[in-house]
C-alpha positions as CSV (number, residue, x, y, z in Angstrom):
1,X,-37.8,0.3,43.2
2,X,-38.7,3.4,41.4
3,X,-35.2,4.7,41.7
4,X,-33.8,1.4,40.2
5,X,-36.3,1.8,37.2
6,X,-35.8,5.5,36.9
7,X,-31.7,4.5,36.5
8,X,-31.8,2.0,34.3
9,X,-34.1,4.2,32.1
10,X,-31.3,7.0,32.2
11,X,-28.6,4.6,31.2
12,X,-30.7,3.6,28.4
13,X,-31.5,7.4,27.6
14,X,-27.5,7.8,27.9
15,X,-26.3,5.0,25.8
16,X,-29.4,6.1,23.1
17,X,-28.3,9.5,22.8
18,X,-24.1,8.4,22.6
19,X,-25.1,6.1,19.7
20,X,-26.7,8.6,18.1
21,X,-23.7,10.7,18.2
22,X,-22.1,8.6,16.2
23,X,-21.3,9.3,12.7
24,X,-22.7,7.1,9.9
25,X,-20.1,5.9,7.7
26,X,-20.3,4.5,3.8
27,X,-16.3,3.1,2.7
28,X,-16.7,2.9,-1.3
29,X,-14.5,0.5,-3.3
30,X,-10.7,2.0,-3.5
31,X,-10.2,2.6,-6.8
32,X,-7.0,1.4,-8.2
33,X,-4.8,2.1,-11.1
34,X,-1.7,-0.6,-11.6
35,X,-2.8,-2.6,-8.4
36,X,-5.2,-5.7,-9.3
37,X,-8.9,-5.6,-8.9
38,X,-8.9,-8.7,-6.5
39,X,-6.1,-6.7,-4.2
40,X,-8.4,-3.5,-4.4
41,X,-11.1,-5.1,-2.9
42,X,-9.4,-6.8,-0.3
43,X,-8.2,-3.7,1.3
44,X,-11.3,-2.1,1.0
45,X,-12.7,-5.1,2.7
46,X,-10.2,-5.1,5.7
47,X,-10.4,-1.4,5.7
48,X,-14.4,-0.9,6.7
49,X,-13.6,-4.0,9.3
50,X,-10.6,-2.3,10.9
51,X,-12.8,1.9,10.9
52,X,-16.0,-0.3,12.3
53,X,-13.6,-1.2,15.3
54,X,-12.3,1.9,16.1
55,X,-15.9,2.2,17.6
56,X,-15.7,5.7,16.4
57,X,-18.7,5.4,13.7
58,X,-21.7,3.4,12.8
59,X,-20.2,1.7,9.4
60,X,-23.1,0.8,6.5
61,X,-22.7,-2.9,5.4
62,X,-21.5,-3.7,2.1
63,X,-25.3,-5.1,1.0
64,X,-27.1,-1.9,1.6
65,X,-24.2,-0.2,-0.1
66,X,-24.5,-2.3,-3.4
67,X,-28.3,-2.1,-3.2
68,X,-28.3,1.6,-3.0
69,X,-25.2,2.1,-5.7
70,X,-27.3,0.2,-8.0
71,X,-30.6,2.6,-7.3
72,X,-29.1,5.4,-8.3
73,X,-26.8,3.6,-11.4
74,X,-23.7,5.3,-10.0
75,X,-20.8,4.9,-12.0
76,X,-17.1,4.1,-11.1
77,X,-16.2,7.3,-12.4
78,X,-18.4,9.2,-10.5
79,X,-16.5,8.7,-7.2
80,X,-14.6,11.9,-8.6
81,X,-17.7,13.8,-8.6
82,X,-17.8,15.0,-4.9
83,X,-21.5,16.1,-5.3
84,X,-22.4,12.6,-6.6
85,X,-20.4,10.8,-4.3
86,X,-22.5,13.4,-1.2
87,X,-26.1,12.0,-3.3
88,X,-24.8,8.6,-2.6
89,X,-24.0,9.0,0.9
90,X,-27.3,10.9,1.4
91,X,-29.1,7.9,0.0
92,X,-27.5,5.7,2.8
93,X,-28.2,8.1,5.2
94,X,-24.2,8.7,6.1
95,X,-22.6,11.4,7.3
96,X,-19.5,10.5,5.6
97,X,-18.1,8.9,3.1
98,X,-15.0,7.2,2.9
99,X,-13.1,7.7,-0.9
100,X,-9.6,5.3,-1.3
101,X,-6.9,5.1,-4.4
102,X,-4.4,2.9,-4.6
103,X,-1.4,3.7,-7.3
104,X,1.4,2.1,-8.6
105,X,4.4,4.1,-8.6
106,X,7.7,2.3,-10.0
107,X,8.7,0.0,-7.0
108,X,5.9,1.6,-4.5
109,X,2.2,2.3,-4.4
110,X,0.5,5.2,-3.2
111,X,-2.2,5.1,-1.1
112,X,-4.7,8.1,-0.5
113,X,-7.7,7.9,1.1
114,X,-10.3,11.4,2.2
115,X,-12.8,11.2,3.8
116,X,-15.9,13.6,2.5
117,X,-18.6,15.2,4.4
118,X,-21.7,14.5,2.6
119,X,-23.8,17.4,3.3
120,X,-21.1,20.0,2.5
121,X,-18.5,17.5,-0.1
122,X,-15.9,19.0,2.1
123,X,-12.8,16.5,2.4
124,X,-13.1,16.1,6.6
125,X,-9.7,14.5,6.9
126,X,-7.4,12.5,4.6
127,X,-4.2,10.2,4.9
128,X,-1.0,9.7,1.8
129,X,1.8,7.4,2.4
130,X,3.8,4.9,0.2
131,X,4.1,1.4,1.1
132,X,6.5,-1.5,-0.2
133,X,3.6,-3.5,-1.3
134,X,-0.3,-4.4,-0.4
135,X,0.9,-6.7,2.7
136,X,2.6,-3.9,4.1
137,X,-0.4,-1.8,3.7
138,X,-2.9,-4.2,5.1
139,X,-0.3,-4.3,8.2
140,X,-1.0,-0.5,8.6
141,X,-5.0,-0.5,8.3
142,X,-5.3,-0.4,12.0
143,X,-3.1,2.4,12.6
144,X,-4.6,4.2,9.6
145,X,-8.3,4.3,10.7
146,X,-7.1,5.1,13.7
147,X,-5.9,8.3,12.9
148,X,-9.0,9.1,10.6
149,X,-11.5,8.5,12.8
150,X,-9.7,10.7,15.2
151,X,-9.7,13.6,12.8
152,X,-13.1,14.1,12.2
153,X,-14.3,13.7,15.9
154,X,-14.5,9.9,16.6
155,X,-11.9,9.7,19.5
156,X,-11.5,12.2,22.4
157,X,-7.8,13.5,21.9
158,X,-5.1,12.0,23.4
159,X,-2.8,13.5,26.4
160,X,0.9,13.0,24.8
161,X,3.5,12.6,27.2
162,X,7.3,12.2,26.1
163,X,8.1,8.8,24.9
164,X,4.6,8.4,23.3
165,X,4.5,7.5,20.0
166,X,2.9,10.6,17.7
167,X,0.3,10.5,15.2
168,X,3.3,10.6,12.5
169,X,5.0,7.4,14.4
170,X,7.4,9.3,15.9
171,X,8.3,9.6,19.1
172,X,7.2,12.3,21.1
173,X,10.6,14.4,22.5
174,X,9.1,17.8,23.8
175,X,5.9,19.1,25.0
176,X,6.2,23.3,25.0
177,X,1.9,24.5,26.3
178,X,0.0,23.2,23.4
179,X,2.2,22.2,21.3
180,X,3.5,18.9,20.9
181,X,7.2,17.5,18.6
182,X,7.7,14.1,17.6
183,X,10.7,12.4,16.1
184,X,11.7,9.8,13.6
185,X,14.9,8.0,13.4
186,X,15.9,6.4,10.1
187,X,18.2,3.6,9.9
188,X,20.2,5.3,7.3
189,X,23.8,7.3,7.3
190,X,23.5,10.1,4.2
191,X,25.6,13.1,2.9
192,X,23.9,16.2,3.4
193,X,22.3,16.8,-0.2
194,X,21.2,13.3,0.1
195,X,20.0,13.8,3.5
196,X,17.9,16.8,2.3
197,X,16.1,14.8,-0.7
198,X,15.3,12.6,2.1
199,X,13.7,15.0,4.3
200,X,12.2,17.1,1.4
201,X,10.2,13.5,0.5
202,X,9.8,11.9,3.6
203,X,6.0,10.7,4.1
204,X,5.6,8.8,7.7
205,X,1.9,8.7,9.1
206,X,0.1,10.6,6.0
207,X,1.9,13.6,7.1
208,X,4.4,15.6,5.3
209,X,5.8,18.1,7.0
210,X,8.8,16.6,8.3
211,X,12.4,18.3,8.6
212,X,15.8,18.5,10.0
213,X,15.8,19.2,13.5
214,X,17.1,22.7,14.9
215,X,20.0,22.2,17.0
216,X,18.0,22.8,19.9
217,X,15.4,20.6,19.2
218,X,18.2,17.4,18.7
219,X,19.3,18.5,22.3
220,X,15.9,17.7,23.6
221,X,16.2,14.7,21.3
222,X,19.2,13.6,22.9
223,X,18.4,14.2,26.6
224,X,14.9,12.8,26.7
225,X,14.8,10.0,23.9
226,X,18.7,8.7,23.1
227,X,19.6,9.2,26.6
228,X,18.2,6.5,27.6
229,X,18.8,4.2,23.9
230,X,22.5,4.0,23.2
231,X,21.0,2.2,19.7
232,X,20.2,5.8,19.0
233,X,23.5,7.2,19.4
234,X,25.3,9.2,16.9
235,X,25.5,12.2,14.7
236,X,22.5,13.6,13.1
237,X,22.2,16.2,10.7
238,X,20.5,19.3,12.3
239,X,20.0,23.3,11.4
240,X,21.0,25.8,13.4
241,X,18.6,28.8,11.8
242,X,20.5,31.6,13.3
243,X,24.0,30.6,12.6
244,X,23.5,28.7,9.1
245,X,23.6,31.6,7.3
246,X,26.4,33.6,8.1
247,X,28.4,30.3,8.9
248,X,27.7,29.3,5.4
249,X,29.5,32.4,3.7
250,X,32.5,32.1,6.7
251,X,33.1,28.1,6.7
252,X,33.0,27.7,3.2
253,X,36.7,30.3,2.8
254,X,38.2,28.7,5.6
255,X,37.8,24.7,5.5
256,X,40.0,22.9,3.4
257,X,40.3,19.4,2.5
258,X,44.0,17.2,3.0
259,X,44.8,18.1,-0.8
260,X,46.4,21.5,-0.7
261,X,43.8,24.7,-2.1
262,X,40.9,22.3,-2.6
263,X,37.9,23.7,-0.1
264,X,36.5,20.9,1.8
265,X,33.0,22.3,1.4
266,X,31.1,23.3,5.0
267,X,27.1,22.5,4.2
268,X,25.3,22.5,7.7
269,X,25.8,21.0,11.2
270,X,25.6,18.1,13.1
271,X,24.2,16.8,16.5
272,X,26.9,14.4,18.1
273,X,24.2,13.0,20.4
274,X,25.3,10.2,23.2
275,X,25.1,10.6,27.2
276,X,26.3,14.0,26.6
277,X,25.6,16.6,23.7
278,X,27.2,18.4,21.4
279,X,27.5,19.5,18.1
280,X,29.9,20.8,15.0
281,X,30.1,21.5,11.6
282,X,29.7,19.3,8.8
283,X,31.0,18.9,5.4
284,X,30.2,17.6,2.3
285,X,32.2,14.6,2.6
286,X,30.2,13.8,5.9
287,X,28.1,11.1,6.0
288,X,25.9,11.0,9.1
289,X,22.6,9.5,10.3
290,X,18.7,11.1,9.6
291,X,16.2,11.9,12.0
292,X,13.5,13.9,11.2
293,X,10.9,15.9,13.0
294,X,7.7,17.6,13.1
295,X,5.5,19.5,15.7
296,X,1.8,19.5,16.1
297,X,-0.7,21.3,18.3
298,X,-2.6,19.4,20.9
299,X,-6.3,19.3,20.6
């Protein structure tokens, strides 16, 4: 009997101790500048739903939010006052606090959201993307808090195996030690300028570092992702960093278009990815697909 009650009191010790762990979390109102009030507050709304089920943090209610807010006569512009916003946070007795904007940009809106340690105003983790529209952004809450929460501690890190899908949405292609590479495939055929705007503003995830992929890097593409995917088949665009440069100065005098003396223009390579790989040179008349990459380190 004593050893039942002596478990059960360990359990309870355990699960006391794990809760504690937790981080307190305070989500303030996203501020908004060209999206309606109304739409501001729904995502804020479905935001602290979708971070309280991560199970990653202990999330304060809206009430004691509001109650507190109006305590301390905090102001709408003080949210860009980090040691204001901290002074809130304390008040509430968070660790964090959860800061959001959402921005109309011509045909988009940009969403940013940090989140701020309160004790030393420090941004912990943040997340930028564009979206279509506020639908589309409410489709991505989940994934979004997600990846937040797992930035500043909430989640034990996840063991990537190729064919995982990344924290960027990619797909992961090749695990070297630590080190892990995800790709994206966009449903899109560009010339190579074009394809390089693309890359140089590509936003997938709240990351930005993506880019062309080596030559190498689209052979591990091709043999572990659109080997198995004929959808996927095609030519890429890819570098090749230790032939670009000199095959830039040499292709460029010895290409030439079907009209007599007019240079066809040599600009970078391609992957010709199917069962098999291989790749060429490409041109600025070209027009092949986009796929993207980036790497990350395994934590």
């Amino acid at each position: 009997m004593k050893k039942i009650i002596l478990s059960v009191v360990l359990v309870l010790l355990v699960g006391r101790v794990y809760a504690q762990t937790k981080p307190v979390v305070v989500v303030a109102p996203f501020d908004t500048k060209g999206v309606a009030q109304d739409e501001a507050e729904v995502v804020t709304e479905l935001f602290t739903a979708e971070y309280a089920n991560t199970g990653s943090a202990n999330v304060v209610d809206r009430n004691s939010f509001d109650k507190i807010k109006t305590q301390l006569s905090f102001q709408s512009s003080d949210w860009s006052n980090a040691d204001k916003v901290a002074q809130l946070g304390k008040a509430l007795n968070a660790n964090h606090v959860v800061v959001g904007q959402l921005l109309k940009f011509r045909s988009q809106i940009a969403v940013t959201i940090k989140i701020i340690d309160v004790n030393t105003t420090t941004i912990l983790a943040s997340y930028t993307e564009k979206v279509r529209d506020i639908e589309n952004l409410l489709d991505k809450l989940p994934e979004i808090c997600t990846k937040l929460s797992s930035k500043v501690g909430g989640d034990q890190a996840k063991q990537y195996k190729i064919g995982d899908e990344g924290p960027g949405g990619g797909i992961v292609f090749y695990i070297k030690d630590e080190y892990i590479y995800e790709v994206i495939f966009l449903d899109k055929f560009a010339y190579y300028e074009d394809a390089e705007l693309i890359a140089k503003n590509y936003t997938a995830g709240g990351y930005e570092d993506w880019y062309f992929p080596t030559n190498d890097e689209m052979r591990y593409i091709c043999y572990n992702i659109c080997n198995k995917r004929k959808d996927l088949w095609g030519k890429y665009w890819v570098v090749d960093l230790e032939r670009y440069g000199l095959a830039c100065l040499l292709h460029n005098e010895k290409y030439f278009s079907k009209k007599e003396g007019e240079k066809r223009g040599f600009v970078g390579f391609y992957g010709d990815c199917t069962d098999v790989y291989t790749w060429g040179d490409g041109f600025k008349d070209d027009r092949f697909k986009v796929c993207l990459v980036r790497g990350f380190k395994q934590q």
